[in-house]
C-alpha positions in Angstrom: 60.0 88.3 43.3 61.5 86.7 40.3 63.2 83.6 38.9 67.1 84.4 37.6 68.0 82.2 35.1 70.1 79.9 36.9 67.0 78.8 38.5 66.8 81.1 41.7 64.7 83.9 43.0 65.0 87.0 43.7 63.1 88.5 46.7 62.5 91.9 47.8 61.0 93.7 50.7 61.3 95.5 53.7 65.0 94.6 55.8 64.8 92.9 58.8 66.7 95.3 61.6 65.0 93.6 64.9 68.1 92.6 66.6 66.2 89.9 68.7 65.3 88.4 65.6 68.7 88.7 63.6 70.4 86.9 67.0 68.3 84.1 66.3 69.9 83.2 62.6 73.4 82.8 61.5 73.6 85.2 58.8 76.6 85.7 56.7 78.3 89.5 56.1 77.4 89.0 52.3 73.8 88.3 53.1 70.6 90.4 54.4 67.6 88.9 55.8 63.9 90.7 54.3 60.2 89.6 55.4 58.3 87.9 52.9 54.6 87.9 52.5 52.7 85.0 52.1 51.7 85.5 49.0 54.9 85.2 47.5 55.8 82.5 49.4 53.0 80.4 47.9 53.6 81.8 44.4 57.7 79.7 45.0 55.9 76.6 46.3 53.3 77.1 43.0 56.5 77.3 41.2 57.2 76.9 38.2 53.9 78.3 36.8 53.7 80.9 40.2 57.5 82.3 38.8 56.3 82.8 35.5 53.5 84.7 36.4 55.3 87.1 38.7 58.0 87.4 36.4 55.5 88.5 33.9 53.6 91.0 36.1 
């Protein structure tokens, strides 16, 4: 994960293909859906000092 410098993140892990669980979201054609631990989850809601340390790692 890291923070772009518009103030986003970036996220990346392993791509959701379970169709039962892609029919229950409305996902655009320009997106993708990926799992995300919990650990990085809490490091976004620690944010901004979580970012900065991931960015750094």
């Amino acid at each position: 994960m890291s923070r772009t410098p518009s103030g986003t993140f970036v996220v990346q892990d392993r791509e959701v293909t379970d169709p039962e669980a892609l029919a229950q979201m409305e996902i655009p054609d320009y997106e993708t859906v990926v799992e995300v631990h919990k650990p990085a989850i809490v490091a976004l809601l620690e944010e901004p000092r979580g970012a900065d340390l991931q960015r750094r790692a």
